[in-house]
C-alpha positions as CSV (number, residue, x, y, z in Angstrom):
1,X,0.0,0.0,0.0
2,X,1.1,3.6,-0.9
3,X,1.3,6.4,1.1
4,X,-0.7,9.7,-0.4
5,X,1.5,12.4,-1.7
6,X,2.2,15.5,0.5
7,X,1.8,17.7,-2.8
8,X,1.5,17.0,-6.2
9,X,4.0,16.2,-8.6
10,X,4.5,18.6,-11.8
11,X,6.8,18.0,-14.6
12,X,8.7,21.0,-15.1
13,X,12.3,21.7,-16.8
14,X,13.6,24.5,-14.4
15,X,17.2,25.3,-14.6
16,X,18.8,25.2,-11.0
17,X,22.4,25.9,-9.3
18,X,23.3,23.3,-6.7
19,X,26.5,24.4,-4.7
20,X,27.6,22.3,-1.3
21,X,29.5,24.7,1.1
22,X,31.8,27.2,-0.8
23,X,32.6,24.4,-3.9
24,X,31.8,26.5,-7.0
25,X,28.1,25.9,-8.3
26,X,26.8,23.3,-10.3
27,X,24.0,23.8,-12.9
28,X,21.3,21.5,-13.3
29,X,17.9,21.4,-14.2
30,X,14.7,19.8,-12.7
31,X,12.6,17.0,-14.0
32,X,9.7,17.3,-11.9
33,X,8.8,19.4,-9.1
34,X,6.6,19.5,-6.1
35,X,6.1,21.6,-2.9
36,X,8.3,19.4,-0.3
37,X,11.7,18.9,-3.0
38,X,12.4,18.1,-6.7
39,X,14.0,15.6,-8.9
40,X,17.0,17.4,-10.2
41,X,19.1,15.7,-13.8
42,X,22.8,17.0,-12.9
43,X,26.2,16.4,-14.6
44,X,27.5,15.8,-10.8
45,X,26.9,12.8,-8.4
46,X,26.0,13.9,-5.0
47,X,25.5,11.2,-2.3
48,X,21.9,10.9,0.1
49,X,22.6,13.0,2.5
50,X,24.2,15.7,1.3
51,X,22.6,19.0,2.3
52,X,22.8,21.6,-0.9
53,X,22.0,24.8,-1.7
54,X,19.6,24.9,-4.6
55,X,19.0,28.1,-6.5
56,X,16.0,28.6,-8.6
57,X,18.2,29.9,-12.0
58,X,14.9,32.0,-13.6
59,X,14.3,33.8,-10.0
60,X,17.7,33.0,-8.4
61,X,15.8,32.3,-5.2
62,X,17.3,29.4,-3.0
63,X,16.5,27.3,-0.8
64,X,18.3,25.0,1.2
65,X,17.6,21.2,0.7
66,X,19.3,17.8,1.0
67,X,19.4,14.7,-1.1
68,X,17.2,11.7,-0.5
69,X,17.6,9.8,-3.4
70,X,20.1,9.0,-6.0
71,X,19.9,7.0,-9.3
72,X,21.7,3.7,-9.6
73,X,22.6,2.8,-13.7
74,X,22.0,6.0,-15.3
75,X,23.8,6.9,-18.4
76,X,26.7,8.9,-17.8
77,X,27.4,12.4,-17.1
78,X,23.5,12.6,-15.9
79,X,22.8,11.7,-12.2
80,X,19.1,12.2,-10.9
81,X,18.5,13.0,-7.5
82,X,15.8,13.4,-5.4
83,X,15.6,16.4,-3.1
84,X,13.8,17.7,0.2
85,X,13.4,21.0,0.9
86,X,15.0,21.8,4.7
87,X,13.1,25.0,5.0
């Protein structure tokens, strides 16, 4: 049995900076999108558990957030991650 979403999921390509501490910023893009985090495509691996900065790249808001999920056997140079927002 499946839990209910919190919010529901949208399907949006937003382009997105993800930096961890002060190492230099990494753009990305999202593949879908909800209230409570996002599934970001990125040219870096990050592990679960990282906390990130993430920063809208249309609005250049940002939020803190931290991975919870990470691909296994994705074609290189693309890692998906899912992400939780902390705030």
């Amino acid at each position: 049995m499946t839990e209910p979403r919190r919010s529901p999921r949208l399907l949006a390509r937003i382009p997105v900076n993800l930096t961890v501490g002060q190492d230099p910023a990494v753009q990305a893009s999202t593949a879908v999108v909800n209230r409570h985090g996002a599934l970001v495509l990125s040219p870096a691996g990050f592990a679960a558990g990282t906390v990130l900065t993430i920063q809208n790249g249309i609005t250049f808001q940002a939020t803190e957030g931290r991975v919870v999920w990470v691909s296994q056997g994705r074609p290189p140079r693309t890692s998906q991650t899912g992400r939780r927002v902390c705030r």
